[in-house]
N, C-alpha and C positions, 0 to 999 in steps of 0.2 A: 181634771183633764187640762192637759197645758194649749194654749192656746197657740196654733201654725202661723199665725199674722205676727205683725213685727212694725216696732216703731219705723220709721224711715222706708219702708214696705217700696220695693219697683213696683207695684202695681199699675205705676202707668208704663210699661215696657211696651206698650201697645202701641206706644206712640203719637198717643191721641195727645193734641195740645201743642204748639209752636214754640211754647219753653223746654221743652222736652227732646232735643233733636239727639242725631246719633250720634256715634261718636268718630262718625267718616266727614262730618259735617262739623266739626268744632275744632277748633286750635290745641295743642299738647297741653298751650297755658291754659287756659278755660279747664280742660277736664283736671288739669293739677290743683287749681286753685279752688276745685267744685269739693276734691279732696279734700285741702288742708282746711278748708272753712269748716267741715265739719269732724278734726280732730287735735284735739287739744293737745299742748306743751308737755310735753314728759318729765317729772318730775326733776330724772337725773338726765336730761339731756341741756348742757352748755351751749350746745348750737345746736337747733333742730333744720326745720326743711330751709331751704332757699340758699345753698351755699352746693359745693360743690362733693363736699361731707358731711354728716352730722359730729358732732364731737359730745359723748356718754361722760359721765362721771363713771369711776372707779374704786371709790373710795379704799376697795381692800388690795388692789393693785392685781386683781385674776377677773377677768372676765370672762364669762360661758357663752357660749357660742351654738348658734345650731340652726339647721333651716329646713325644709320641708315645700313641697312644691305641689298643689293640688290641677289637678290635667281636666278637663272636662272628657266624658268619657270614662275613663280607669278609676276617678276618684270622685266624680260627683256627677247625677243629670242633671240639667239645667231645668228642665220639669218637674222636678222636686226641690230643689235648693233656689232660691230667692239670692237678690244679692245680701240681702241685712245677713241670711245663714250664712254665706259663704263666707263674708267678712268674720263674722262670729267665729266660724268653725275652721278658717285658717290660722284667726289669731290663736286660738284656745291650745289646736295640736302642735304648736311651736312653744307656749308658754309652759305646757306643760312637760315638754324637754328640757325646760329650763330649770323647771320643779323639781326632776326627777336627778339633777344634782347635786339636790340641798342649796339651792341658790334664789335668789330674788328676782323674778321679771326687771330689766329695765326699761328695754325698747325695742321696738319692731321695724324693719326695713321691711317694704313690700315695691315687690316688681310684681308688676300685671302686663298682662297681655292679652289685648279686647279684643275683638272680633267689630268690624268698624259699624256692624248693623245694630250694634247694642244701644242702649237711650246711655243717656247723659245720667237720668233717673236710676239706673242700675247703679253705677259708679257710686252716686249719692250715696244709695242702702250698703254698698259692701264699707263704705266710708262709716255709714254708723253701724255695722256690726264689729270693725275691729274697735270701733272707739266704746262701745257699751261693755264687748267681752273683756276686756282691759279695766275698766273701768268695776266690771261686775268680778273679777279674775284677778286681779292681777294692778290693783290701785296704784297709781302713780307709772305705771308702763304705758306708753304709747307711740304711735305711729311717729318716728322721728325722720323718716326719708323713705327712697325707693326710687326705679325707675316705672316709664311709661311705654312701652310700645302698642302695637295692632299687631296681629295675628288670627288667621283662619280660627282656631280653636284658640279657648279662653282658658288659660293661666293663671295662676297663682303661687307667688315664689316669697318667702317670707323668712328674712334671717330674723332670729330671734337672740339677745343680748342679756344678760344678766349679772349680777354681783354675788360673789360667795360672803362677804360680808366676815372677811377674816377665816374664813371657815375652809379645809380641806375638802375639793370636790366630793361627792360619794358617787363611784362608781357601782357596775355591776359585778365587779371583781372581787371584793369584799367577802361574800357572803363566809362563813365558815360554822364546821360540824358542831351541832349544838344551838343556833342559831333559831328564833324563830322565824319562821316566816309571815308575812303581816299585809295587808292590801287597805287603802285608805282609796274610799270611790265605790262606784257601783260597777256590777259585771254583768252583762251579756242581752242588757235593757240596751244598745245601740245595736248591736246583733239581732236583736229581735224586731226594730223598726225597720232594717234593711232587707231583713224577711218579708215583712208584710209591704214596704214598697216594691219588693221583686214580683211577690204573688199577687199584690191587689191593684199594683199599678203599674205593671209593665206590659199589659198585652200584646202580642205578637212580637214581640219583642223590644217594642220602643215604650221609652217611658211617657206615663202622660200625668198630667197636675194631681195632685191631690187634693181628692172629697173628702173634706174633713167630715160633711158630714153623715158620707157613710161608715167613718173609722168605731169597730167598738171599741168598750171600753178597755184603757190600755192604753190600747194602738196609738193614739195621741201622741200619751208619752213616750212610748219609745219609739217615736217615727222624730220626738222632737232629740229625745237625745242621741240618736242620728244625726239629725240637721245642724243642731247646736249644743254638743258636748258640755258640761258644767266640770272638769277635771278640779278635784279636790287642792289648787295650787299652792295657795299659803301650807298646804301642811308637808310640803318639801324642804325648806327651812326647819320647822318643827322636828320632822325625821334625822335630819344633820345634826339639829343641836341636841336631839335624846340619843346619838351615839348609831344611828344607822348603819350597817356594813356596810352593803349594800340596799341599791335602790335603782329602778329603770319605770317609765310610762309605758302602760300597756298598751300597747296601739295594734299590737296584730293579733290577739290572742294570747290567754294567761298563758294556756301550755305550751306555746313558743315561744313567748318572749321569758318565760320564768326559764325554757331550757336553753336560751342565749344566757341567762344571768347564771346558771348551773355550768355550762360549758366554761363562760368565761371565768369563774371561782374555782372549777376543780370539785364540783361538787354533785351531790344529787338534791333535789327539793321537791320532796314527798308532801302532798296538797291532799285533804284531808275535805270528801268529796262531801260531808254535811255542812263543812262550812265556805259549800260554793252558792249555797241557795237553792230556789226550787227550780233551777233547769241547770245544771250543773255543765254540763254538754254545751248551751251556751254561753255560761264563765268561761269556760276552757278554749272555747273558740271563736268566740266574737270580743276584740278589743277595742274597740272606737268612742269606746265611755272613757279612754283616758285615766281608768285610775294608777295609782302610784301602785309598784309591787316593791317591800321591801324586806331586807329582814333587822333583826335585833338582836341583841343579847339575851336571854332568854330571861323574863320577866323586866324587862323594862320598854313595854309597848307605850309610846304617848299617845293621850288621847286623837281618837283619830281614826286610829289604825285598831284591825281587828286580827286575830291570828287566823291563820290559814292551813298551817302546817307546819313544816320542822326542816331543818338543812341538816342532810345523812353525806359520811362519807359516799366518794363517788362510785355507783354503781355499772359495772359495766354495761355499754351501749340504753343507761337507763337514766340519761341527766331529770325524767321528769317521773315521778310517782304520783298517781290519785290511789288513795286505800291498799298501798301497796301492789299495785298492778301501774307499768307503762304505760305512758300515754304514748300514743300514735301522733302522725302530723295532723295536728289542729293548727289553725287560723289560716291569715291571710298573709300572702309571699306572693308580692304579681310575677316572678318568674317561674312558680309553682302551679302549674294547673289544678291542686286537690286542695288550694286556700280556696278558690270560687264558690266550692259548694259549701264551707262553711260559712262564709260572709255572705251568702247568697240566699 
């Protein structure tokens, strides 16, 4: 069972203690410097914080780009996510965009936006979950700049930077007929922990903390790969250099986001429903584990990656197959009202 506690833990958000003020009560510098103290140098960052930019290394002269912005509300309760999670789990779903085009993490910009009743102690935790995810994810990547505001509702906006390391991007476009298809990561274990925090801990509708120690067995862990995603990063590189067509992060859902990488190739990607696991329904519809969907040449899968199925000429109005039958709208799409009930 994984344990819900967490090094750098807000557990004093309560407020108790006079080191601990808010953050309506402390200066920009104080909460900046609460930051950088606790996140280290980035390998390939030339200038990190305290300038007006950071300046990255480059080595291969292409850098990858990407950001991602978590809303309290839409994207996370604050009754189940801790700061150490959030930090964790904002770095992770940016780094593994970075992964997911064959490229190397380098560094993270983060812009926050506090709510002024928050502790000073929150700030700390989201500080050591980007610096441990990075660390535990993605070695030598770290927090190299960002801005600071206050706002009613609590933000998080996170450009993420990378090197292709000589290497041509791998897009989603790629894929072509003949092609395996291949998923490096786990499926439908963070779908499963957003179920049981929807049913065990949201009554009446608002969320409230979790009992760890009412969760059974399980539920731990997928409540934790919820909170703190472990996306398979180093093997985004590995996928580039065995010859990947394509490659994309699953973040909304296998069967959506596999029929965004179908659409964009001109293709169909028939997913072959025994090798979804024992709930197959949630592979298909819960993405928030982050893994990698790619495909390959057929028999040159590097380790890593498992096959899943097969890329078929394109099927009319049928970019997704399980066992030869369509799949319907699975996953999550917040301008979709029929993503809620899967994520949910």
């Amino acid at each position: 069972m994984v344990d819900l506690s967490a090094p750098g833990s807000d557990a004093a958000a309560d407020g108790s203690g006079s080191d601990d003020p808010t953050i309506g009560e402390v200066s920009e510098g104080r909460v900046l410097r609460t930051i950088l103290a606790r996140t280290p140098a980035g390998a390939d960052a030339l200038l990190g914080p305290g300038d007006d930019a950071a300046v990255i290394a480059a080595p291969s002269g292409s850098v990858v780009a990407t950001t991602d912005t978590l809303v309290e509300g839409p994207d996370f309760r604050a009754a189940w996510s801790s700061g150490y999670d959030l930090g964790w789990k904002s770095a992770a779903v940016n780094l593994a965009d970075v992964a997911a085009m064959g490229a190397r993490p380098t560094a993270l910009l983060v812009a926050l936006a506090v709510p002024k009743d928050r502790r000073l102690s929150f700030v700390s935790a989201l500080a050591d979950g980007f610096r441990d995810a990075c660390a535990a994810l993605a070695p030598g990547c770290a927090v190299v700049g960002g801005d600071l505001t206050v706002s009613a509702t609590l933000m998080i906006a996170v450009t993420a930077l990378g090197d292709l390391e000589g290497r041509a991007a791998v897009t989603r476009a790629g894929a072509r007929v003949g092609d395996e298809v291949a998923l490096a990561g786990e499926m439908g274990h963070a779908a499963h922990g957003l179920s049981v925090l929807f049913r065990r801990f949201h009554p009446d509708g608002a969320a409230i903390p979790v009992d760890a120690a009412a969760l059974a067995a399980g539920e731990a862990d997928a409540i934790a790969a919820q909170l703190r995603p472990v996306p398979p990063i180093g093997l985004g590189p590995v996928a580039a250099i065995a010859g990947a067509t394509a490659m994309m992060d699953v973040s909304d859902g296998l069967a959506l986001d596999a029929g965004r990488m179908a659409e964009a190739s001109g293709v169909t990607i028939a997913l072959e429903q025994a090798a979804l696991g024992a709930h197959p329904r949630r592979a298909l519809g819960g993405g928030e584990d982050h893994a990698l969907l790619a495909t390959f040449p057929a028999g040159t899968l590097p380790p890593g990656f498992r096959r899943i199925g097969a890329v078929l000429a394109a099927v009319p109005d049928a970019p997704v197959l399980c066992d030869g039958e369509a799949v319907g709208p699975l996953g999550w799409d917040p301008y979709r009202d029929a993503g809620a009930d899967v994520a949910r």
